[in-house]
Backbone as numpy.savetxt, mean C-alpha at the origin, in Angstrom:
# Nx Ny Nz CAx CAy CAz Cx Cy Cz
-34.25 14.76 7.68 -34.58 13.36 7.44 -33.30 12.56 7.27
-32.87 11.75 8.06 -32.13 10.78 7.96 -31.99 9.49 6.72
-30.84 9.67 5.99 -30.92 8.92 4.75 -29.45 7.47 5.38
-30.13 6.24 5.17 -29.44 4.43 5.31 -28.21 5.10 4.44
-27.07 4.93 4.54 -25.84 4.75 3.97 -26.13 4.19 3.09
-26.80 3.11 2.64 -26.80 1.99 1.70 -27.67 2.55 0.57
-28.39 3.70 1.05 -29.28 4.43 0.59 -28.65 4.90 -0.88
-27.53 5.31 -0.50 -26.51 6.29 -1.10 -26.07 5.20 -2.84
-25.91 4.10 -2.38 -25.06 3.07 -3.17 -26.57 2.39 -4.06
-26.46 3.49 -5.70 -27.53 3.17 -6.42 -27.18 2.68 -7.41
-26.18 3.10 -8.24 -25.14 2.02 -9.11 -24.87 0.85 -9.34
-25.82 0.03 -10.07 -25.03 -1.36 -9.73 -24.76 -2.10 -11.16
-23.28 -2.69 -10.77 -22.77 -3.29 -12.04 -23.67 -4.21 -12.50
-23.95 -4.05 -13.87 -24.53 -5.03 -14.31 -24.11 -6.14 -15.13
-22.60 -6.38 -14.71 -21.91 -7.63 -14.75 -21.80 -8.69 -13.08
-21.49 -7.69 -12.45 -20.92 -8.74 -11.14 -22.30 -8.43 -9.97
-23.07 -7.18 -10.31 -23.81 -7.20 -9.50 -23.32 -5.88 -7.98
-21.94 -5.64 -8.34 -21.78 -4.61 -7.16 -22.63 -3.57 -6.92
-22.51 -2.82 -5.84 -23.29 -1.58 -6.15 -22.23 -0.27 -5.65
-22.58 0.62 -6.37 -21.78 1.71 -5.82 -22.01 3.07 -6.26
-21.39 3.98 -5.32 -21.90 4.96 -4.65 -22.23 6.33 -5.68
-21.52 6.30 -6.74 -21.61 7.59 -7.70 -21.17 6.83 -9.52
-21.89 7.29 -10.40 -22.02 7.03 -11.83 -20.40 7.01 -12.31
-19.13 7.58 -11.53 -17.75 8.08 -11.74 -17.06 6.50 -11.35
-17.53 5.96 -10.41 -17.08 4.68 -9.32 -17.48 3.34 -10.15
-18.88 3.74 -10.45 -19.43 2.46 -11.78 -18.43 2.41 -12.50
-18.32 3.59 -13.31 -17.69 3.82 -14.61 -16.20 3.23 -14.51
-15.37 3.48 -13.06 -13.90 2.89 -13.47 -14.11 1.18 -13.18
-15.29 1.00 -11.74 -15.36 -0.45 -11.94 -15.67 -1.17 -12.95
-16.84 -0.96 -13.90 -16.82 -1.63 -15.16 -15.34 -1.93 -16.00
-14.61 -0.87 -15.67 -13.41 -1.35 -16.46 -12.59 -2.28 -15.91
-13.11 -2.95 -15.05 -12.39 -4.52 -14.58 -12.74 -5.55 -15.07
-13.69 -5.24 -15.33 -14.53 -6.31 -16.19 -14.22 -6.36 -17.96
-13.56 -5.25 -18.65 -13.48 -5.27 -19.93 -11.87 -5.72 -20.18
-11.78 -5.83 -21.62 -10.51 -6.49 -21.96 -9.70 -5.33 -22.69
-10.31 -3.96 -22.81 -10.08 -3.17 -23.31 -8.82 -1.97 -22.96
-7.83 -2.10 -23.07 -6.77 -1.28 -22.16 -6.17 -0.45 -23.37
-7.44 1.14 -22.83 -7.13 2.00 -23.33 -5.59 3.32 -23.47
-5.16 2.78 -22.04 -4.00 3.80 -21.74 -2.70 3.44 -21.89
-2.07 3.56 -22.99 -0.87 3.06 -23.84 0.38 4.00 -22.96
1.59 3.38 -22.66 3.14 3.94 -22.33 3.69 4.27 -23.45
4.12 5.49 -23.60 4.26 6.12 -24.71 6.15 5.24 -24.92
6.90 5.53 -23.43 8.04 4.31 -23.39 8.03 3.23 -23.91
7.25 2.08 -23.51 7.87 0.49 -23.43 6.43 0.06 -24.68
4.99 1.16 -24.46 3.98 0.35 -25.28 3.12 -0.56 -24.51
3.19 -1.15 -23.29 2.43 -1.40 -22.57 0.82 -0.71 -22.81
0.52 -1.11 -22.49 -1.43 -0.49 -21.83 -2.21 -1.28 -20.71
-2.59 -0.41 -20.15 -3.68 -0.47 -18.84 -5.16 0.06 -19.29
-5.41 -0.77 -18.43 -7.41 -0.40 -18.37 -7.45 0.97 -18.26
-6.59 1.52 -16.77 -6.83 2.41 -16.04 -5.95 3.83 -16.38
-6.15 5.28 -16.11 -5.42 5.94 -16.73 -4.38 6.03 -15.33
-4.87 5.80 -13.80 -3.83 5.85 -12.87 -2.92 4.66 -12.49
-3.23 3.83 -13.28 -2.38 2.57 -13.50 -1.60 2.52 -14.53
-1.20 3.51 -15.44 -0.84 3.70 -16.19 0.56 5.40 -15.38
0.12 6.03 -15.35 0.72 6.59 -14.65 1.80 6.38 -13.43
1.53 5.18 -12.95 1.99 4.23 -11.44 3.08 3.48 -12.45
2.74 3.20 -13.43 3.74 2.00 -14.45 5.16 3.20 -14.74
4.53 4.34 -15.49 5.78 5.56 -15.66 6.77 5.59 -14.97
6.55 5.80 -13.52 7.21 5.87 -12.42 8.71 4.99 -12.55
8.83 3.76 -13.17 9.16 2.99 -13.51 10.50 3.09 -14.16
10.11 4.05 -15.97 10.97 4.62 -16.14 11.34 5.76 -15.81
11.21 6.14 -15.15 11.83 7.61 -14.09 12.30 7.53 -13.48
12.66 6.17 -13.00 13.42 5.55 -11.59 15.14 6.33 -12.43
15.65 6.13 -13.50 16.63 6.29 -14.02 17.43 7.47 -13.80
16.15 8.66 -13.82 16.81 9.79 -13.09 16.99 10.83 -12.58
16.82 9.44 -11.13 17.23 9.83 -9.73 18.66 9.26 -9.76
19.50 10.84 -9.59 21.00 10.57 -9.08 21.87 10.89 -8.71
20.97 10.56 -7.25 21.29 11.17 -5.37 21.26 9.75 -5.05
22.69 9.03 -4.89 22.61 7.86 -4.15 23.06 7.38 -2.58
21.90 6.85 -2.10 22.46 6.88 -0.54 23.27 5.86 -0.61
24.34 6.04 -0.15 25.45 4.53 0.00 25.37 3.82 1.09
24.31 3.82 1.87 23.58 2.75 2.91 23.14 1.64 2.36
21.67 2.18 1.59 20.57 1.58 1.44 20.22 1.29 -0.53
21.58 2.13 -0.99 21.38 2.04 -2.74 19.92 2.77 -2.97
19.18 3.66 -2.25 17.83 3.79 -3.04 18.15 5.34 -3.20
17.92 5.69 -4.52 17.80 7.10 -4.89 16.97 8.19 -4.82
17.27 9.30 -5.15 16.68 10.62 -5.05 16.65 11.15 -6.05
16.09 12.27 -5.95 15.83 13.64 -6.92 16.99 14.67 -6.69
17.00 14.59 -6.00 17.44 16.14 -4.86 18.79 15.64 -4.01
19.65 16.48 -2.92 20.04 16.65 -2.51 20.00 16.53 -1.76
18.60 17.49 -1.45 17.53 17.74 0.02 17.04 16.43 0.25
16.30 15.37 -0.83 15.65 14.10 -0.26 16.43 13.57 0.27
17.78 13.56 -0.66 19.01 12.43 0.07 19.51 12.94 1.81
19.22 14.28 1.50 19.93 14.82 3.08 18.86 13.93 4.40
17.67 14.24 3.90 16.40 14.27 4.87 16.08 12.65 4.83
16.54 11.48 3.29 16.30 10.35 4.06 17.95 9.53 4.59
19.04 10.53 4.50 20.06 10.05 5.49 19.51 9.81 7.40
18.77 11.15 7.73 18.40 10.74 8.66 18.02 9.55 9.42
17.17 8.65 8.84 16.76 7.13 8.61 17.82 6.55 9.64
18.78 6.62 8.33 20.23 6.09 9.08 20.86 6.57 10.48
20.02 7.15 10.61 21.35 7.95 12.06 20.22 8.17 12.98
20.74 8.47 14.37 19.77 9.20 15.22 19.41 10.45 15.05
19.78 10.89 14.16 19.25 12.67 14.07 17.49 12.62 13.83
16.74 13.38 14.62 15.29 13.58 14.70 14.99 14.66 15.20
14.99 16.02 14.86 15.24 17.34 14.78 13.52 17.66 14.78
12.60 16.89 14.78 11.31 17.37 14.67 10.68 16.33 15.76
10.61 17.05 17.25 9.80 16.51 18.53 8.28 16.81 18.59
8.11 15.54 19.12 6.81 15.90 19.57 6.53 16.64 21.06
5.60 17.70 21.16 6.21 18.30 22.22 4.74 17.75 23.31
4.36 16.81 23.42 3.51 16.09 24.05 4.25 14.60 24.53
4.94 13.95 24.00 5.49 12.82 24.37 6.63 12.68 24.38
7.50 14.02 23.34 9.15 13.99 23.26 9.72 12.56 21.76
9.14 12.36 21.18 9.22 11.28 20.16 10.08 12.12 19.01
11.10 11.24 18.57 11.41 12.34 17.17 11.32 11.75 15.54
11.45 12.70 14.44 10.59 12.09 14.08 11.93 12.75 12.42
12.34 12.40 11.52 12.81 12.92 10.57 12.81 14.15 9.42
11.27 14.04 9.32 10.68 15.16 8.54 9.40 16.09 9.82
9.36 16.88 9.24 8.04 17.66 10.28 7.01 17.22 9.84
6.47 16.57 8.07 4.98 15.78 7.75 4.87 14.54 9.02
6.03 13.86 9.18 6.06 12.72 10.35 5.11 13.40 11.58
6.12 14.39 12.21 5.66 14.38 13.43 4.14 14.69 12.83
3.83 15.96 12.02 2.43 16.37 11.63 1.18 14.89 12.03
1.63 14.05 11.23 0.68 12.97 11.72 0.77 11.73 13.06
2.32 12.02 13.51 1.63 11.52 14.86 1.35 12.47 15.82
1.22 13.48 15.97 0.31 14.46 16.68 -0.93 13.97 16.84
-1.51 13.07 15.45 -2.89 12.79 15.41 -3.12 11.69 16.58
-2.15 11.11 16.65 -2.63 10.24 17.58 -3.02 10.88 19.33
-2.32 12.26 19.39 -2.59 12.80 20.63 -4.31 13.05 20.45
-4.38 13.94 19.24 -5.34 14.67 19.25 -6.80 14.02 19.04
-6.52 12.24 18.13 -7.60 11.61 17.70 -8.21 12.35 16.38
-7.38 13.23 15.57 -8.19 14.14 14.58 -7.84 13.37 13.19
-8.73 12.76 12.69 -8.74 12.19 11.27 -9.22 13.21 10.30
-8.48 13.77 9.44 -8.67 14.70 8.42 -9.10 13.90 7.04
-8.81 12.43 6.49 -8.85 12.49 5.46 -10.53 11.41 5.57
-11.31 11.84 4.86 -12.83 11.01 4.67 -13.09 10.52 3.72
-13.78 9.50 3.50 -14.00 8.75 2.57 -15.10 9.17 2.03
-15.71 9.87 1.03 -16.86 10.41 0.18 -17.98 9.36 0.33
-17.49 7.80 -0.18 -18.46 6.89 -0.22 -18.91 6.23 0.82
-18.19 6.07 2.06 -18.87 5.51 3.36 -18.34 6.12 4.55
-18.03 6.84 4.25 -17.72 8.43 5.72 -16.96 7.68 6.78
-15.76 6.55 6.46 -14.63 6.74 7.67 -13.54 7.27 7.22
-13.25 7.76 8.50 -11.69 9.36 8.42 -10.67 8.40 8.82
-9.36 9.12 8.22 -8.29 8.23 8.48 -7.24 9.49 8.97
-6.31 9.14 9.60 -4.78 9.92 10.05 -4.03 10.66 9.02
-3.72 9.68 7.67 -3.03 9.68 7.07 -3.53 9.36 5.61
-3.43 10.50 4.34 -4.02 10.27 3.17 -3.76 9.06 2.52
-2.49 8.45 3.06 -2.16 7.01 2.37 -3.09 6.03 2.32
-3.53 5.95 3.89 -4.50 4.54 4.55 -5.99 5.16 3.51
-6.65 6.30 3.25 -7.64 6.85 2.60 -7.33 6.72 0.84
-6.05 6.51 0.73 -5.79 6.58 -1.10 -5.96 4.69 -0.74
-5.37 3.79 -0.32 -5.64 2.70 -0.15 -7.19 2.47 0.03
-7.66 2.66 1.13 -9.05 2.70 1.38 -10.01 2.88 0.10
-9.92 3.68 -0.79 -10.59 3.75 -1.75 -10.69 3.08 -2.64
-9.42 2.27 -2.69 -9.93 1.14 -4.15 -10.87 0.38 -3.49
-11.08 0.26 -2.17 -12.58 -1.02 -2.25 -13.43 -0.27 -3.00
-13.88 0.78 -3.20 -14.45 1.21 -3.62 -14.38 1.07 -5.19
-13.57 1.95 -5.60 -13.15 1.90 -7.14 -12.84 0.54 -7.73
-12.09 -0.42 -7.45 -11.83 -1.64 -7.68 -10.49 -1.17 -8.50
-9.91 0.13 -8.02 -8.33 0.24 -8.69 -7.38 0.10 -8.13
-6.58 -0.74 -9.59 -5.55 -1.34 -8.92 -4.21 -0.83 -9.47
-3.57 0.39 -8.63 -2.29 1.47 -9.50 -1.25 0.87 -8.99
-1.13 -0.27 -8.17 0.57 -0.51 -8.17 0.78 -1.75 -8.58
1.54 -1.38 -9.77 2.16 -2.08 -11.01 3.53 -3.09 -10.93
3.36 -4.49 -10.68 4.82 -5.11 -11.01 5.63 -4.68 -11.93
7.02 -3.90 -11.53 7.61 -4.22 -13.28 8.22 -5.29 -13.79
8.01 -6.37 -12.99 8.63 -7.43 -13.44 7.56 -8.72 -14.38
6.46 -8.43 -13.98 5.37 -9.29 -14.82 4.17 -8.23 -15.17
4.31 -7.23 -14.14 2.78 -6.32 -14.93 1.98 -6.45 -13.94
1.63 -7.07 -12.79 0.32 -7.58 -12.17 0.38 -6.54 -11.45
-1.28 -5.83 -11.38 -1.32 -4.52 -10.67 -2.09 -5.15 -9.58
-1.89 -4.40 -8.62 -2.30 -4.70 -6.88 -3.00 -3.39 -6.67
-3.87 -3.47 -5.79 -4.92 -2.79 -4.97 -3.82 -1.75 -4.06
-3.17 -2.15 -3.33 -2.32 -1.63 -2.75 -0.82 -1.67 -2.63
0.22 -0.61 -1.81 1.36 -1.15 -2.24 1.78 -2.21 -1.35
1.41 -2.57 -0.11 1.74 -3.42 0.88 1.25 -4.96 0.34
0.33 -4.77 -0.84 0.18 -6.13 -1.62 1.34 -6.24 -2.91
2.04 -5.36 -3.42 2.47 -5.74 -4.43 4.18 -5.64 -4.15
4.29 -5.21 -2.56 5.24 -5.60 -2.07 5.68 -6.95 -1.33
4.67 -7.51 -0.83 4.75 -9.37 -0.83 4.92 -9.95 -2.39
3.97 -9.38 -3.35 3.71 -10.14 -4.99 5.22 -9.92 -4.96
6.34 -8.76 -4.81 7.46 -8.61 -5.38 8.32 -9.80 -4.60
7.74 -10.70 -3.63 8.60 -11.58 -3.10 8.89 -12.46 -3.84
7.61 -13.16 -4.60 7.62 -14.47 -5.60 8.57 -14.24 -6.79
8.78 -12.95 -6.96 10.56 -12.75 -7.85 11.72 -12.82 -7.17
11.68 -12.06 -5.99 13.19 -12.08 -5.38 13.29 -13.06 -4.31
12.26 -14.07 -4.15 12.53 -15.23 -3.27 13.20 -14.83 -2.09
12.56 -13.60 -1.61 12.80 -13.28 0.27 11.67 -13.61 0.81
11.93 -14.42 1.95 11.34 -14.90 2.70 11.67 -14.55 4.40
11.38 -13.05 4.41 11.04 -12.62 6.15 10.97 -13.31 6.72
9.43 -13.53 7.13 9.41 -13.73 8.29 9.67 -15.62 9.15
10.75 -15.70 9.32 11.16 -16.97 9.87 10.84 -17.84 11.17
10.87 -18.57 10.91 10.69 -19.74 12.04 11.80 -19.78 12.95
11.50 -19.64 14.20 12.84 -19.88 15.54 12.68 -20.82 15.59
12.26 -22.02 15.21 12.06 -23.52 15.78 12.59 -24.49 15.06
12.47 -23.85 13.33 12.91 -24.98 12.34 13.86 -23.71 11.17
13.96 -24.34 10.44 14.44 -23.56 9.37 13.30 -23.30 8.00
12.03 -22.97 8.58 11.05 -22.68 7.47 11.15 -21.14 7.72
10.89 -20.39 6.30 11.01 -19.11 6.12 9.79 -18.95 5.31
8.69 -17.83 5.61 7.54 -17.48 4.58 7.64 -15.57 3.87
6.96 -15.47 2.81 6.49 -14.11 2.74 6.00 -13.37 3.42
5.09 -13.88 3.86 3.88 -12.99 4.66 3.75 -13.36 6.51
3.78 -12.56 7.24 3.29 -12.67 8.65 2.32 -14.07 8.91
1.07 -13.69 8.29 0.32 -14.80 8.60 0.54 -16.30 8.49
1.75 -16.56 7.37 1.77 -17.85 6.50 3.03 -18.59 8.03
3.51 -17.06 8.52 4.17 -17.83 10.11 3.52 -18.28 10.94
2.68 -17.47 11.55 1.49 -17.78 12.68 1.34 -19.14 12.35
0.51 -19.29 10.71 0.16 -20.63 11.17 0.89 -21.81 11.13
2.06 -21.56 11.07 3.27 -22.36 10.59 3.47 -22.54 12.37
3.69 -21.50 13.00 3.89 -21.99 14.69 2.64 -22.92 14.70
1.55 -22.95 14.45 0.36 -23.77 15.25 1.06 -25.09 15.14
1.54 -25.50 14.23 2.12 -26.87 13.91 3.33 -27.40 15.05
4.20 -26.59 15.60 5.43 -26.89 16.80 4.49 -26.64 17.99
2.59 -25.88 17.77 2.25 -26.11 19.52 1.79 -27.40 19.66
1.36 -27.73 18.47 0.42 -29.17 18.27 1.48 -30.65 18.19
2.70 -30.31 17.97 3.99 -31.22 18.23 4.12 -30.90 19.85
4.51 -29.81 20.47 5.16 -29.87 21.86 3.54 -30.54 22.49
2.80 -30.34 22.27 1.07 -30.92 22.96 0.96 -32.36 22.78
1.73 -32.78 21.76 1.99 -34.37 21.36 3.14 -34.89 22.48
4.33 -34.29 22.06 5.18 -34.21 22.86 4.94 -34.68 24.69
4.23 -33.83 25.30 3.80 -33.66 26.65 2.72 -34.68 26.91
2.03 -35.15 25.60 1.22 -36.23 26.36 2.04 -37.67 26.76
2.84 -38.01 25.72 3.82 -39.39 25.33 4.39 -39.78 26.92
């Protein structure tokens, strides 16, 4: 007997109204909703709702020591070995081919997952709505829609993000970099999109332009 996906999603907050998929998923979403931040930094004293948002904050002070410094890029290591393996980065050395397209790749986990793209084989699944991904990252991301958790932590104000590709733009509004630029004028934005629509404005000038 065939069971609706939606079938599955019996949980529902009885603050916002979500619904979701297992009594474990309720349980951390309700804690978005409370003011209650049970998980204290034994370091700085901080607390989080969450116990893996709390853990993501640690990281933080641990940055201290790593000290394997690449003199490229200033970002540190543990090891020896990390520093050896992310010198590569820097150089053409790529010692791990793909032996289907010839691509190289720094570490052998690299090539490991673009193989996937030969093969089309998604290993990692989502428990609550069954899509597979390449790579456990896009599936550890993928899951806070679900959970509504948010483990990557500003250390500069605290504001935790869903993902890290969000709390790596949030880290712009401190260090005032502004990527992605305009060839036309001298406007500079955070984000990809905030360009796009920043060009619509020089097509809708040159379209002015061409009628005159």
């Amino acid at each position: 007997m065939e069971h609706n996906h939606n079938d599955r999603k019996l949980h529902l907050c009885g603050v916002c109204g979500k619904s979701l998929s297992d009594h474990r998923s309720l349980s951390r979403h309700k804690l978005t909703h409370s003011t209650e931040r049970a998980h204290g930094c034994q370091t700085c004293g901080r607390r989080f709702k969450l116990s893996g948002t709390l853990r993501q904050h640690e990281k933080i002070h641990m940055r201290g020591e790593r000290t394997f410094l690449c003199d490229i890029c200033c970002q540190m290591f543990w090891s020896s070995q990390q520093l050896h393996v992310h010198m590569r980065r820097h150089s053409a050395e790529r010692p791990h081919r793909c032996r289907l397209c010839g691509k190289g790749f720094v570490t052998r986990g690299l090539l490991t997952v673009h193989t996937r793209v030969h093969t089309g084989e998604a290993p990692y699944h989502c428990p609550d709505c069954g899509l597979s991904f390449k790579r456990k990252v896009h599936l550890d991301n993928h899951m806070t829609i679900h959970s509504g958790a948010k483990p990557f932590v500003c250390a500069v104000c605290g504001k935790a993000c869903a993902r890290k590709t969000y709390l790596t733009v949030h880290m712009r509004t401190h260090s005032g970099e502004r990527p992605y630029k305009c060839g036309l004028c001298d406007r500079a934005f955070t984000q990809s999109h905030c360009l796009k629509t920043h060009m619509r404005s020089h097509q809708g000038a040159s379209a002015f332009q061409t009628l005159k």
